[in-house]
Every structure is written in C-alpha cells, then in structure tokens.
C-alpha positions as CSV (number, residue, x, y, z in Angstrom):
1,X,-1.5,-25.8,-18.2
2,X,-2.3,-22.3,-17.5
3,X,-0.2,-19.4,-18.7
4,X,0.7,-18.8,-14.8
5,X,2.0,-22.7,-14.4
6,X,4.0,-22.1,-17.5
7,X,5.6,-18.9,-16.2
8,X,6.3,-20.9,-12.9
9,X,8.2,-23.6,-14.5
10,X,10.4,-20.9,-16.7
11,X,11.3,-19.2,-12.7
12,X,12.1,-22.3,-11.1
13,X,14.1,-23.3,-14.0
14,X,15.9,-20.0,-13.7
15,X,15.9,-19.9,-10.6
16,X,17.7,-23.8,-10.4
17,X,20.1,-22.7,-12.8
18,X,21.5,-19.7,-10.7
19,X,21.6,-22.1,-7.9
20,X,23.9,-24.4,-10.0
21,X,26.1,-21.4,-11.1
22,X,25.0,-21.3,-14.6
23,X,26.1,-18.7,-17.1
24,X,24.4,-15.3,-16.0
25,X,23.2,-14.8,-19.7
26,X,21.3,-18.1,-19.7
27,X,20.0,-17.7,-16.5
28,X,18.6,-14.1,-17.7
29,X,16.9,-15.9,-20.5
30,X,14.5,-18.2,-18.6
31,X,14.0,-15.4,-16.4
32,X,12.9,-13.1,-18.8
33,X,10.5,-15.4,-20.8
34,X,9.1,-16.4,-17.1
35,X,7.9,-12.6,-17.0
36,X,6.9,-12.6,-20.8
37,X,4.4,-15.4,-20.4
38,X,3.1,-14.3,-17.4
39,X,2.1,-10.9,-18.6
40,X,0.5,-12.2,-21.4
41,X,-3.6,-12.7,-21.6
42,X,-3.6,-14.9,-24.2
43,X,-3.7,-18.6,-23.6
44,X,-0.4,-20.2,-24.4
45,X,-2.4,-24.3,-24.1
46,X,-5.0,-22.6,-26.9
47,X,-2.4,-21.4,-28.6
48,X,0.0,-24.5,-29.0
49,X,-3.4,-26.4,-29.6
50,X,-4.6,-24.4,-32.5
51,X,-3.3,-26.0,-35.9
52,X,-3.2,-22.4,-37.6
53,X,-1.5,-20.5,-34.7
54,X,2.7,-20.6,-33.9
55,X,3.6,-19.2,-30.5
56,X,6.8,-17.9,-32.3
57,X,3.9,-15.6,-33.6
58,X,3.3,-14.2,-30.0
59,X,5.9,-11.2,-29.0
60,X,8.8,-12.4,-27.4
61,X,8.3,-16.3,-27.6
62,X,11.3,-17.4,-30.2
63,X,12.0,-20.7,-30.7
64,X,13.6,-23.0,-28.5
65,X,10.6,-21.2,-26.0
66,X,8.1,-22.2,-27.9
67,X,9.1,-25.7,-28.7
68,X,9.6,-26.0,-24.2
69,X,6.0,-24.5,-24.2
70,X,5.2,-27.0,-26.1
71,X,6.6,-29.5,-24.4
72,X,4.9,-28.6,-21.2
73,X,1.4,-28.7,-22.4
74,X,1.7,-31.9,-24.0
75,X,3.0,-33.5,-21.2
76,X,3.2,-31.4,-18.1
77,X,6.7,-31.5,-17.6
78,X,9.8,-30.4,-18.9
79,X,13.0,-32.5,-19.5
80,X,15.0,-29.6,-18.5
81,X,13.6,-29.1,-15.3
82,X,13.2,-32.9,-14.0
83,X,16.8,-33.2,-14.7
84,X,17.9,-29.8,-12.8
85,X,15.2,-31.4,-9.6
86,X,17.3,-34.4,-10.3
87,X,20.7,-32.5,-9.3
88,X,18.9,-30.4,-6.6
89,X,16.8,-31.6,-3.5
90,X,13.3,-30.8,-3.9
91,X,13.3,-29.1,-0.6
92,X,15.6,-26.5,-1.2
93,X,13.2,-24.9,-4.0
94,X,11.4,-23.8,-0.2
95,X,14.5,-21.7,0.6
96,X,14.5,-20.0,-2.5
97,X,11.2,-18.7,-1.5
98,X,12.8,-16.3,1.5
99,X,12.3,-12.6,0.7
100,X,16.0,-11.3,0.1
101,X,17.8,-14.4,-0.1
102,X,18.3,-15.5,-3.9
103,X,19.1,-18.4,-5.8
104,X,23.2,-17.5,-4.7
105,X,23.0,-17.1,-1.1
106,X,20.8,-20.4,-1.0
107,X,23.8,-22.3,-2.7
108,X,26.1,-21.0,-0.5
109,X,23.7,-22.4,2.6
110,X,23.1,-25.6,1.0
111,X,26.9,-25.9,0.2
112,X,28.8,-24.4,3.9
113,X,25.8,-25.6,6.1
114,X,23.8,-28.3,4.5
115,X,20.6,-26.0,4.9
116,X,18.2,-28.0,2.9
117,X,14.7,-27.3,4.4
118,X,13.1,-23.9,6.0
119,X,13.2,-25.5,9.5
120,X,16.9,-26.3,8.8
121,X,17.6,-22.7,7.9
122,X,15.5,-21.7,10.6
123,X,17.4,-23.4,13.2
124,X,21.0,-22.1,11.4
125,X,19.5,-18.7,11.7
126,X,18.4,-19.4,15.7
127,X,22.0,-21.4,16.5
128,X,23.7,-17.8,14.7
129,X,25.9,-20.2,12.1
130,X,24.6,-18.3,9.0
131,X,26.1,-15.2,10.4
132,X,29.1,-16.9,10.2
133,X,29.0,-17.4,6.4
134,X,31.0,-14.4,4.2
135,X,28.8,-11.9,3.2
136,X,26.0,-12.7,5.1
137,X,26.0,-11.1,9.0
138,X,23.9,-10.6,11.8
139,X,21.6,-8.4,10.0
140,X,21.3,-10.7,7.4
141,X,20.6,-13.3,9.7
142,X,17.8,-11.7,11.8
143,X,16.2,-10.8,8.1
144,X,15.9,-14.0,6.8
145,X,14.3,-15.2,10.4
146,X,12.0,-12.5,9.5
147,X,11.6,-13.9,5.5
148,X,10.8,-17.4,6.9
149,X,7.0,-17.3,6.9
150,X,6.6,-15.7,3.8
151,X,8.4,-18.4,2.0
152,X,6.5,-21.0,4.0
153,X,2.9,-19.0,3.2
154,X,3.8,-18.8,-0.7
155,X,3.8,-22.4,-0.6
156,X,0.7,-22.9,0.6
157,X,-1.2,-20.0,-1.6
158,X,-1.3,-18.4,-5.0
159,X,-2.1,-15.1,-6.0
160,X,-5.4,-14.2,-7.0
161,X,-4.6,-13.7,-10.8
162,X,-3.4,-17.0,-11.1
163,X,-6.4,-18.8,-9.2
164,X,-8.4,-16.7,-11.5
165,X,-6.7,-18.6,-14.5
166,X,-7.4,-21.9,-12.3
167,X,-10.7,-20.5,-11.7
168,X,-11.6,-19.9,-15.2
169,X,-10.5,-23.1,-16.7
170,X,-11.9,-25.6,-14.1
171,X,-15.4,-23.2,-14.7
172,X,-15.3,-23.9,-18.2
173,X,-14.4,-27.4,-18.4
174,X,-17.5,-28.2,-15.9
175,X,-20.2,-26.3,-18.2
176,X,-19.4,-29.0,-20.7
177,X,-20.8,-32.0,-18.4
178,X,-24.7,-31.3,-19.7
179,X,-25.9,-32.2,-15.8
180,X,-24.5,-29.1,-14.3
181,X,-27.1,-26.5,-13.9
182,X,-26.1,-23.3,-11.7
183,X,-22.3,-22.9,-11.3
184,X,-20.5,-20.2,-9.3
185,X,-17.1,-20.1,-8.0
186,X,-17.0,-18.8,-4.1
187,X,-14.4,-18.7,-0.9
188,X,-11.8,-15.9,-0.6
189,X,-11.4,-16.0,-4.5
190,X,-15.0,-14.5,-4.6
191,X,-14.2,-11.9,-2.1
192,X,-11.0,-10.8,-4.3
193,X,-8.7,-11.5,-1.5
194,X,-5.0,-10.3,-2.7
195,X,-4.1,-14.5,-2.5
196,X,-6.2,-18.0,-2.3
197,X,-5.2,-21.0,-0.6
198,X,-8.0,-23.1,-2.2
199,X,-10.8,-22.5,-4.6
200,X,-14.3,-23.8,-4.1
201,X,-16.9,-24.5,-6.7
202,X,-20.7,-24.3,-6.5
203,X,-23.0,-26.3,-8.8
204,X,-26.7,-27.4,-8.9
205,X,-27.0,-30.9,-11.0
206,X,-29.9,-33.6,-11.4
207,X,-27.1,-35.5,-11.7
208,X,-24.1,-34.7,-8.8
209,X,-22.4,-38.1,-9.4
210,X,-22.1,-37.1,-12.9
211,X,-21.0,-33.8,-12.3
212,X,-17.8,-35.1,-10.0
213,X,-17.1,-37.6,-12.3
214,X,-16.5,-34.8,-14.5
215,X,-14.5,-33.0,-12.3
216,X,-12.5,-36.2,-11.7
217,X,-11.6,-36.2,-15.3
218,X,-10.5,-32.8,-15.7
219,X,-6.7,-33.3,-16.9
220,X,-5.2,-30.6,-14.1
221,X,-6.3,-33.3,-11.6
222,X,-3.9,-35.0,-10.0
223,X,-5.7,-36.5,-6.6
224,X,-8.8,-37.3,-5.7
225,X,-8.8,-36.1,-1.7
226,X,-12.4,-37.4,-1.1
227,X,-15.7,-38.1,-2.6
228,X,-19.3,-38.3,-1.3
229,X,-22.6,-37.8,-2.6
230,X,-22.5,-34.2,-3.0
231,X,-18.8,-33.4,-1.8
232,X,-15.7,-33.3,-3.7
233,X,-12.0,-32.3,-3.2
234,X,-9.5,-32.8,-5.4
235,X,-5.8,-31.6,-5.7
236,X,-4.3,-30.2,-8.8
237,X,-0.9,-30.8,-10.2
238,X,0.7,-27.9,-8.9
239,X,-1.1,-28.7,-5.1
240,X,-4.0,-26.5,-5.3
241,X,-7.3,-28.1,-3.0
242,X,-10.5,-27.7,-5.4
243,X,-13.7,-28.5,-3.4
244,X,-17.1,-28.7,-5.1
245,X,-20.1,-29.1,-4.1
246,X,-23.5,-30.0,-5.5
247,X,-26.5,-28.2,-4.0
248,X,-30.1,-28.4,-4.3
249,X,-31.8,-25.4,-6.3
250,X,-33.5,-24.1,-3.6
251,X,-30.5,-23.8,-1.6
252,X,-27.9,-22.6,-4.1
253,X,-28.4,-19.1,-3.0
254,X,-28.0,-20.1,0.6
255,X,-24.9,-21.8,0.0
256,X,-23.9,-19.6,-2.7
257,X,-23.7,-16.8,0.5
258,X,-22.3,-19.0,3.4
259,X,-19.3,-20.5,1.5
260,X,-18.6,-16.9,0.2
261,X,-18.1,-16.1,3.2
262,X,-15.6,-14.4,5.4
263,X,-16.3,-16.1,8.7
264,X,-16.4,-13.0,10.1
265,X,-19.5,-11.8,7.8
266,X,-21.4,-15.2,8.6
267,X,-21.2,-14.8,12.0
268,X,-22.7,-11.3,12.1
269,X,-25.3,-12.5,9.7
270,X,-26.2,-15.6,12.0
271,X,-26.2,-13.4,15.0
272,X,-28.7,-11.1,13.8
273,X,-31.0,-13.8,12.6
274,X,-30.6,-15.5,16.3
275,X,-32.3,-12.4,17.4
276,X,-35.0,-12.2,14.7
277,X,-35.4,-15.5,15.9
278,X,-34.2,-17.0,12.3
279,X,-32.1,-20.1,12.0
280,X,-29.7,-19.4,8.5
281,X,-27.1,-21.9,7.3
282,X,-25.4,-23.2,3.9
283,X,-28.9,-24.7,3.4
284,X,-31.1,-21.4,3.9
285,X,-33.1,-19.3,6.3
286,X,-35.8,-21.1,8.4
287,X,-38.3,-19.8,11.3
288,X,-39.3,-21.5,14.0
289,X,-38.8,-24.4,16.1
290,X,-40.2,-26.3,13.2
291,X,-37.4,-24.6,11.2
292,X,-39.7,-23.7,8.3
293,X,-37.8,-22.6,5.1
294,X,-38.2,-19.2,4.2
295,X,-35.1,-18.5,2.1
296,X,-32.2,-19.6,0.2
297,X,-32.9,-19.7,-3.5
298,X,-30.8,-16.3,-4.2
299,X,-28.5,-14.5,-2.5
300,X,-30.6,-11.7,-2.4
301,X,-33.3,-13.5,-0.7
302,X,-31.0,-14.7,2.0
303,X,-29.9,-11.2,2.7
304,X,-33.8,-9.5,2.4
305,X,-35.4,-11.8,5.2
306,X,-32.7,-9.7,8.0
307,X,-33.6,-6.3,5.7
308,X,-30.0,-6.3,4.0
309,X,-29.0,-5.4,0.6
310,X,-27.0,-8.2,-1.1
311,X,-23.2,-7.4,-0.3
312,X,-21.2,-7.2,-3.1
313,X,-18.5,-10.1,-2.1
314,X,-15.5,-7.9,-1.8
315,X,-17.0,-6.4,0.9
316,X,-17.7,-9.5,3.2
317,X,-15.6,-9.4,6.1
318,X,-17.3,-7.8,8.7
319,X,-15.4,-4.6,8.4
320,X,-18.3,-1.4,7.5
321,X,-20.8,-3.2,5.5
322,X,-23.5,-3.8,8.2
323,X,-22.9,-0.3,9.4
324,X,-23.1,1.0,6.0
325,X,-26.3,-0.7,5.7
326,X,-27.8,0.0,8.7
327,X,-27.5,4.0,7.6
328,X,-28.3,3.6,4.3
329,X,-25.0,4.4,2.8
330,X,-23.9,1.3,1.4
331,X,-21.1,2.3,-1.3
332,X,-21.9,1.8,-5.2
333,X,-18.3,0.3,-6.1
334,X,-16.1,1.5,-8.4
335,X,-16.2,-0.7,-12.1
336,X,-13.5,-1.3,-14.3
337,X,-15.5,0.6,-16.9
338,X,-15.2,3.8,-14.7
339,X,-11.4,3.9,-15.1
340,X,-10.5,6.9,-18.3
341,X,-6.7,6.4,-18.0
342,X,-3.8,4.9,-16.5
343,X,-1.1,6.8,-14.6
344,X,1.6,4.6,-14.6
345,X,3.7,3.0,-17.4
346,X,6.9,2.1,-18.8
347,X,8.5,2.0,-22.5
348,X,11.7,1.1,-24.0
349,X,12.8,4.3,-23.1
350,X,13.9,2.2,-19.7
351,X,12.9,-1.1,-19.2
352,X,9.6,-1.6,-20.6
353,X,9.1,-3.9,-24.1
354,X,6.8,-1.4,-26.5
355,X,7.3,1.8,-27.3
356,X,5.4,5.4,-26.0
357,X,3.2,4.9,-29.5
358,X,2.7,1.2,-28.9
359,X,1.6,1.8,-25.2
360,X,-0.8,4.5,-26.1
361,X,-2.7,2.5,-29.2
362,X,-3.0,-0.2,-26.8
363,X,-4.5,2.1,-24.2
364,X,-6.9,3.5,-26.5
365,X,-7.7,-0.3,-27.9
366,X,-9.0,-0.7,-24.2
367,X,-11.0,2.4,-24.4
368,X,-8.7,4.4,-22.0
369,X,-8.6,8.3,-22.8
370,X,-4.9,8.7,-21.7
371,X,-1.8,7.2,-20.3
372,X,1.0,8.7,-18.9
373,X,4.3,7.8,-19.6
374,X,6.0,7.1,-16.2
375,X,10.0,5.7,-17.1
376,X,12.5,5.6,-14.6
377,X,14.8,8.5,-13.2
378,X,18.6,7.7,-13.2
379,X,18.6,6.9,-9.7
380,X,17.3,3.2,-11.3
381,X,20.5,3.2,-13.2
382,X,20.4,-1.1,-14.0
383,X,17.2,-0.3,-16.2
384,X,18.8,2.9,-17.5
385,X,17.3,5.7,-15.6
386,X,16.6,9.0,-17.8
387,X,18.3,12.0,-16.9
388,X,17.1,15.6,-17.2
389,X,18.3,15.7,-20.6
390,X,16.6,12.2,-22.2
391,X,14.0,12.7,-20.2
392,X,13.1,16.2,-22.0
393,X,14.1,14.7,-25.2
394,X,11.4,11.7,-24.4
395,X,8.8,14.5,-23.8
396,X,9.6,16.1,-27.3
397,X,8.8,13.1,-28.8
398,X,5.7,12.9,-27.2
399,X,4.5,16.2,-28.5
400,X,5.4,15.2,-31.3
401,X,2.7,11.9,-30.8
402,X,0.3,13.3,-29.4
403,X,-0.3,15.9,-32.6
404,X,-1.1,13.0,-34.7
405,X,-3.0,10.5,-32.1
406,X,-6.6,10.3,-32.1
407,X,-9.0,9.3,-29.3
408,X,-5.6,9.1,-26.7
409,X,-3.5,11.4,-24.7
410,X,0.1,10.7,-23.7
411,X,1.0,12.4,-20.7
412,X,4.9,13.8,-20.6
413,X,5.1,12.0,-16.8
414,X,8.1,10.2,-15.3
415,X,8.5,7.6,-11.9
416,X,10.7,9.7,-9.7
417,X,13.1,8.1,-6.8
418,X,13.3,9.3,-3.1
419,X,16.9,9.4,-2.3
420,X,17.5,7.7,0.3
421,X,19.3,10.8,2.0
422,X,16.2,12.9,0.9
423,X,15.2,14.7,-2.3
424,X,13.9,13.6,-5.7
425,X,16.2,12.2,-8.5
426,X,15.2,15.4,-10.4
427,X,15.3,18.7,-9.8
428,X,12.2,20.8,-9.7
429,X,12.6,22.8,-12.7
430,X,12.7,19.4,-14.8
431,X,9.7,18.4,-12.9
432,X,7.5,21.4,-13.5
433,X,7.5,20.8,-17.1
434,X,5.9,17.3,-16.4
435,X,2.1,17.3,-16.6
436,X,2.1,13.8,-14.2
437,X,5.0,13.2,-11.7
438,X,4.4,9.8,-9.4
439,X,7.0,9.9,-6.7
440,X,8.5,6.1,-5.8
441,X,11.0,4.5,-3.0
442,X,13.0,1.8,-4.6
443,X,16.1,1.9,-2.5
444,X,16.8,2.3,0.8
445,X,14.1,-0.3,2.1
446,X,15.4,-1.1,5.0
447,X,15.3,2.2,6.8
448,X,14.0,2.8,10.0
449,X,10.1,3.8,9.9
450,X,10.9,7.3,10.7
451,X,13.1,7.6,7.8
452,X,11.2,5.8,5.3
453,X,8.1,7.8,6.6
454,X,9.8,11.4,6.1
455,X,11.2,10.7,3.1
456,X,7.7,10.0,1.4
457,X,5.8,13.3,3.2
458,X,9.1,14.8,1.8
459,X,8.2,13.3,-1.6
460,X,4.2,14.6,-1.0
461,X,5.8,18.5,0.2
462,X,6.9,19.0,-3.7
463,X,4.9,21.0,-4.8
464,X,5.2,18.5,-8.7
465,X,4.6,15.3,-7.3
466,X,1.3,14.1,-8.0
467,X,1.0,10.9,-5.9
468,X,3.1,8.4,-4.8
469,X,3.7,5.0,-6.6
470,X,3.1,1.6,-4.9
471,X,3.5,3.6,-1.7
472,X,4.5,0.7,0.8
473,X,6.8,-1.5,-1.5
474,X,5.4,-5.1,-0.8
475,X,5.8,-7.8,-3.1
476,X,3.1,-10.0,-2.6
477,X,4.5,-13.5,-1.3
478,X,8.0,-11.7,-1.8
479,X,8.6,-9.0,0.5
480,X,6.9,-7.7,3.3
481,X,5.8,-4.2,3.4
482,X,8.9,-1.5,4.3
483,X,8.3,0.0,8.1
484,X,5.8,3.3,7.2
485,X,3.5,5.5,9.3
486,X,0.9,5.3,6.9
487,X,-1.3,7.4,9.0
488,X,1.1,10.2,8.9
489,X,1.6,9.9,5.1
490,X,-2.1,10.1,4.6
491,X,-2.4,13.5,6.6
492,X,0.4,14.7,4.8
493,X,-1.4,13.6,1.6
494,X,-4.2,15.1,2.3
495,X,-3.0,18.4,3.6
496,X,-0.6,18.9,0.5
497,X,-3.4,18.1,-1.8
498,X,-2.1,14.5,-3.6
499,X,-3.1,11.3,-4.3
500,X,-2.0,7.8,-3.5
501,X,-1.6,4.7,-6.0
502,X,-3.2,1.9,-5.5
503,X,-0.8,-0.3,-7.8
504,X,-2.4,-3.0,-9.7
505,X,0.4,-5.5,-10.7
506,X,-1.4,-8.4,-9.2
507,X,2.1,-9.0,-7.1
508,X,1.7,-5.6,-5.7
509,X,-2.0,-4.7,-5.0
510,X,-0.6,-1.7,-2.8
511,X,-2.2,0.1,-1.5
512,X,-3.8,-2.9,0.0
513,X,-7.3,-2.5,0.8
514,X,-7.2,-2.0,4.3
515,X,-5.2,1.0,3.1
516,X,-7.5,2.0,0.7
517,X,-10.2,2.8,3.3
518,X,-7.9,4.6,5.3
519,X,-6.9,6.8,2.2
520,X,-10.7,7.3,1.5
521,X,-11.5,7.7,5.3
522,X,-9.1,10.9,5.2
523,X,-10.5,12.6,1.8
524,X,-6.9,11.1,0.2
525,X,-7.9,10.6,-3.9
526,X,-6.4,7.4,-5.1
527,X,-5.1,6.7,-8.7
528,X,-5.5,2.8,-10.0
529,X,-2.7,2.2,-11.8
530,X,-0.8,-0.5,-13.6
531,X,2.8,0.2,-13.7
532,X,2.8,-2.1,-17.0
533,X,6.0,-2.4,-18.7
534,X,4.6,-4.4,-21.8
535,X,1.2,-3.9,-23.8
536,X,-0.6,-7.1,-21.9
537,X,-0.1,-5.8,-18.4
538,X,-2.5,-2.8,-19.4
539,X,-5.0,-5.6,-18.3
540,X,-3.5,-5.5,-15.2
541,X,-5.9,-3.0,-14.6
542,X,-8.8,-5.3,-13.3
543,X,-6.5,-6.2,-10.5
544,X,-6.4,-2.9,-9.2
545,X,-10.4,-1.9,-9.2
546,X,-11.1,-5.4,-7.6
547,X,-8.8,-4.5,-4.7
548,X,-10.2,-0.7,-4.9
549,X,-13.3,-2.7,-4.2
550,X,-12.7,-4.2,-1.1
551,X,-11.2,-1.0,-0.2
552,X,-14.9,0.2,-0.5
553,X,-14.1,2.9,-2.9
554,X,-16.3,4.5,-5.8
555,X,-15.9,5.9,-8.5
556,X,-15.5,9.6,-7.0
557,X,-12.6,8.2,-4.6
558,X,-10.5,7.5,-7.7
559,X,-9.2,10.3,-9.5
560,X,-8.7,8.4,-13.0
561,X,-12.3,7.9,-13.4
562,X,-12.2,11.5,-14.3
563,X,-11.4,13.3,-17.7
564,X,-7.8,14.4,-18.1
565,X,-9.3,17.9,-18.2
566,X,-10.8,17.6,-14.8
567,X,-7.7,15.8,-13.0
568,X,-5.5,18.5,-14.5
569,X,-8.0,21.1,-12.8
570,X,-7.9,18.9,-9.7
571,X,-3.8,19.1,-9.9
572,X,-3.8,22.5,-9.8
C-alpha cells in the first residue's frame, strides 16, 4: 500500500469514529497520524518490509500505529475499520465528503433524516428539511447544495501526489517483467493536472501478453476491466482505472504524444497537419493518400514534421503554446533546482512538529539557501497564534541561530491574518521589524466577493506585507475557492509592488495555474512556497514548480529563484 492509501485508511477511521461519537481525544489521534503518514516521503510498505528497520523508528509512528501499519500492508485491511464499515453504511462515507459538513453534522442527517447517499441529501437539501434540523439553516442548506459535486468529484479522482505514488510503484513493478522495453506514464498525470481520474501506462514489449500478465499480477490489482492483444485496464483496490498499452517501437513516440494529450492540444495539432495535408494519430504522422509514415518514433519527431518544438507536457492544453511557438517565444520552464528558498513555514512555535533549527537543517539538507519562518498570528488562536510579544521573542532566538548556522538563512517572517473587519493581526511597527511578512485569509470565507476582495488589496496596501499566502483558499477536493476578484488583486499587486504565492501543499496548489499566467501576464512575481509544518513537507516543494509549470512561468517569474540578497533589494 502506498503511504497515501495508508493515510486514507487512518482519515476514514477518524473520520467513522467522530460519526459514532467517539471520545474527542481518540478521534484526534487517528487524525493526527493520518496527516503524519501522509507528509512523510519515505515508504511506510519498504519500511515494515525491511527486517532491520522499525516504523516506531520514523518520527511520530509509536506503537499501536505501527503495529495497524502493519497490519495494513500485510493484508490490506484493517480490523478496526471493517468493523466501524460494519456499524456504518458504506454510502454515507460519500456525505462525509461535502465541503463544510463534518463527520457531526453527517450523524445528525443520517440519524433525524435517514440521509444515507448524496442524492438523498441532495433531495433533503431541494425538499428544505435539513433547514429544519438545529443548527443547520437555510444558509447551511443552500451551502451544502453547493458542496455536493465536490464530494461526488473526490470520489471519482485523486490528487496528483498520490497518483504519483500510484504512478511510481505500478512503474517500478513493470520494469521487472524482462519483456518491457520503453515505459512512460502519460494522460493528465503527465500534464501535472492538480488531480487524475485514471492513470495510463505506455510500454513497448516483444512480448505484450507477457507484459499484461505482469500487470495482472501486480498485488494493488484488484479487477481485471478488460484484456486484448495490446490493451489493458485494470482497477486497483482503492478504484483507480489503470490502462496500458503496448505499442510498437516505431510508434511509441506517436502514441507517447496523443495519449498525453489534452484533447484540446490534439485537436490543434491534427488540424494543422490536415492542412499540411498530414494524416497524425496514436500510430504516427503519414502523407498522402497512401498514408506513408513519416513520423512517430519520438515525440520530437511527431512535433518537427508541423515545425513545432516538443511541448513540455504541462503545457498541453491548447492555451499559449502554439502561439508561443509560432513567435518564437516558447517559455524555458522553471525547475525545481531553480528554487534558493522557501517562504513559508511553520515550527512548534504554533502548530508545526520540528523546531526553527530543525526546519532550517532540513532546508539546507535540500540545498535551499534560506527559509523563512512563517507561524501564526494570534488571530489563529486553536494553533496558538503568537502575539507581538512571542513573536519578537521567536525572532531573538533566531538571531541567535542564524550566528551559528552555516550555508542557511532563517528569515524573522510570520503568516499574518486579514481580519475579517479589515486590518492585519499585527500592528505595523511589529511588522516592520520582520524581514518576510506573507499576509493570509483564514476566517471570514464566506464573505461576499467585494469584501473578501478589499480585504486582500487592503492586506497588498501595507506597506510590510510581502505577498499573500494561498491567495484564494481552496482545498483541493475540499473547498471550493472563496468569491475573489482576482483581476483586481493582481492590479493591486502589481501597482503596490508584491508578490503572490503559489502554495504547494499538493491539497492547495493555489494559485492554480490558470492563475499563475494571469499573475505573470500582469508583471505580478510569484513566490513557490510550501507552507510545511513538519520536515517531510519541505518536499512539497515539487508540487508547486510543477503547477508553476503549467502556469508557464520561468525562472525570472518566481522571486525565490533569486538570492536572499537580491529579493531583499527587490522588497525594497
């Protein structure tokens, strides 16, 4: 099982336990290890496989975690969970899916209205009983309507960072079946789309039936959807469609291209070799009404008959790329070896799990320059916001660090709240001794547009905000985007000289890429950021520059490729 089917298990379980009105403390438990595991890079399966490791060895996996990790690996399932499914219809795991609505309030519409399926709460919603219910309302109501196809979309895809997991294991067990020759993975995953609602595989093989036999046997398996002579589509355990195919050679760059994709990019592609008076498909480029192959062993062949540089994948959707091309000006994307620091960060100082020293050796260990140190204001009082005075006190002790560190610099930075009637969380002299300030909207999502909108050009006005953190709130799968101009807060961006983030937790991704080109479009710099609140979400850093990518940023549209010394200049 992959770390990210682990982490699933330990949510659901918590997440079937609230339903049931557990104790809040136990509850908390699963929960937490849920996030613990999923943060973590490391192969848990290798782990619990390897006779010399323990996962009691791995930060934050005691016990009774490790022996349920165990447990799952082994066989797949845990004994705590079939019997909480046993106790709780299998349908109502969709409701807790709805953006807003929580393990309680799902209990309380599977108890007063028998709500077990999202059409069922769908139609309590439309028929106006849920407003009915005791702290729920009309508002509530129209906001769960709202929530509904989220919930239904997160059941039919995954984020990116956990296909990639899928991606990387199915790729791995394949290169040990000694017919496979060329292997690529391709579809949306390829592109770096923010989710994936199936992954496709291509292979060369002398030996295709071989090669799906192997596929057959790989122990995630748990359906075989269909099998021909070079086609093959199987579902996993946790429901994710796997389609391979096995091409010939001289079409593996052909195919490599078309089941890339987008659709979008393949028609444009077809409809400028229609007028060439090229025929180009999964199997390659021909010519003439013979249909004479000309292309198809690369990629870059396929994309040199119609005088086209190879696309990189993220940008393949039909958006600037053929313009681009077309005047020469085809963007050299931004690398995850461009990135000199990250700008966003959390320690035990609030509710992060290492400390500022811990976060910063880490940071160096991944060849970063510096980090800043970005903890809460006290407006996120649950997580124990710092206050003027802690906060200057945290900063003392980073002097302090940063005498004695070598080859890193901690920045003295903190995550500042809007207030939801306006202002910052701190005042202005506190914030002009910060040498990063990132400006965030936690509360108060629900705000009209206009509201939410002047809040953040209020936020980009201050003259010690730098940028401004995960600027539209979304939680990928989770919750939609809050109402914002972004138009408006880009001009105000760029007329107050500050940057945006482009968040990578691979839940956020926001800015999304659309955004991104937007930012870029008006001059905006964007910071990549992680907003990691333990060492292993450092890597979350990958995330981000893939989605900067698609964004069709370089290197010079991301501020954090540059020195310290020359952002600080930039800062002013």
């Amino acid at each position: 099982m992959t770390n990210a089917e682990i982490a699933a298990v330990f949510e659901q379980v918590a997440d079937l336990l609230e339903f049931k009105g557990a104790n809040p403390f136990r509850v908390r438990a699963y929960r937490n290890a849920g996030r613990t595991i999923d943060d973590l890079r490391e192969s848990l399966a290798d782990v619990a496989a390897d006779p010399n490791r323990e996962l009691t060895e791995i930060d934050g996996i005691g016990k009774d975690l490790a022996d349920k990790i165990v447990e799952l690996v082994a066989t797949g399932s845990m004994e705590m969970l079939d019997e909480l499914l046993a106790e709780v219809p299998e349908s109502v795991l969709a409701i807790l899916r709805v953006p807003g609505l929580g393990p309680k309030r799902a209990a309380v519409l599977y108890n007063e209205l028998n709500v077990t399926t999202l059409d069922g709460l769908r139609e309590a919603c439309l028929s106006q009983r849920v407003r009915q219910l005791k702290g729920f309302g009309a508002k509530t109501e129209a906001s769960i309507l709202k929530g509904l196809d989220i919930a239904a979309e997160a059941g039919q895809r995954i984020l990116w960072a956990e296909a990639d997991e899928h991606v990387q294991a199915i790729l791995a067990h394949l290169r040990q079946c000694d017919a496979v020759g060329q292997l690529r993975p391709a579809g949306s995953y390829r592109r770096g789309k923010e989710t994936v609602g199936d992954l496709d595989f291509l292979a060369t093989a002398d030996d295709p039936a071989g090669v799906m036999d192997h596929l057959a046997a790989y122990d995630e398996v748990a359906d075989v959807l269909l099998r021909g002579d070079t086609k093959m589509s199987v579902r996993l355990t946790g429901g994710l469609q796997v389609d391979l195919r096995v091409v010939p050679d001289e079409s593996f760059g052909a195919a490599l291209q078309y089941f890339t994709g987008s659709k979008a990019h393949n028609i444009m592609l077809r409809g400028m070799a229609k007028r060439r008076g090229l025929k180009i498909n999964e199997y390659g480029v021909f010519r003439g009404e013979d249909e004479r192959p000309i292309a198809g062993l690369t990629e870059d062949e396929v994309y040199a008959v119609l005088e086209l540089p190879c696309f990189p994948p993220e940008l393949r959707e039909a958006r600037d790329e053929f313009n681009w091309a077309e005047a020469g000006e085809l963007p050299q994307l931004i690398e995850l070896k461009d990135i000199r620091g990250d700008l966003h960060t959390h320690t035990t100082w609030t509710d992060g799990a290492a400390t500022i020293e811990e976060m910063a050796l880490a940071a160096k260990q991944r060849g970063l320059k510096y980090i800043a140190v970005t903890d809460h204001s006290k407006r996120v009082a649950m997580v124990g916001g710092l206050n003027a005075e802690r906060l200057r006190r945290q900063w003392a002790e980073i002097d302090k660090l940063n005498r004695r560190l070598k080859g890193i610099t901690v920045l003295k930075s903190v995550e500042v709240d809007m207030l939801e009637a306006g202002g910052l969380d701190l005042e202005d002299d506190v914030l002009a001794e910060a040498d990063w300030v990132v400006a965030s909207l936690h509360y108060g999502q629900n705000q009209s547009r206009e509201r939410i909108t002047g809040r953040v050009i209020e936020a980009l006005e201050n003259p010690h905000v730098s940028a401004v953190a995960h600027p539209t709130g979304r939680m990928l799968m989770r919750r939609k985007a809050y109402e914002i101009d972004m138009e408006a807060v880009l001009k105000a961006a760029r007329a107050n000289g500050k940057m945006m983030e482009l968040n990578a937790h691979p839940m956020r991704l926001d800015l999304d890429d659309v955004a991104c080109a937007a930012a870029k479009n008006h001059g905006v710099p964007i910071v990549v950021s992680t907003d990691a609140h333990r060492i292993e979400g450092l890597d979350a850093m990958r995330y981000g520059v893939q989605q900067a990518r698609r964004g069709g940023l370089t290197k010079d549209d991301v501020a954090n490729t540059l020195s310290w010394a020359k952002l600080k200049k930039m800062l002013g």
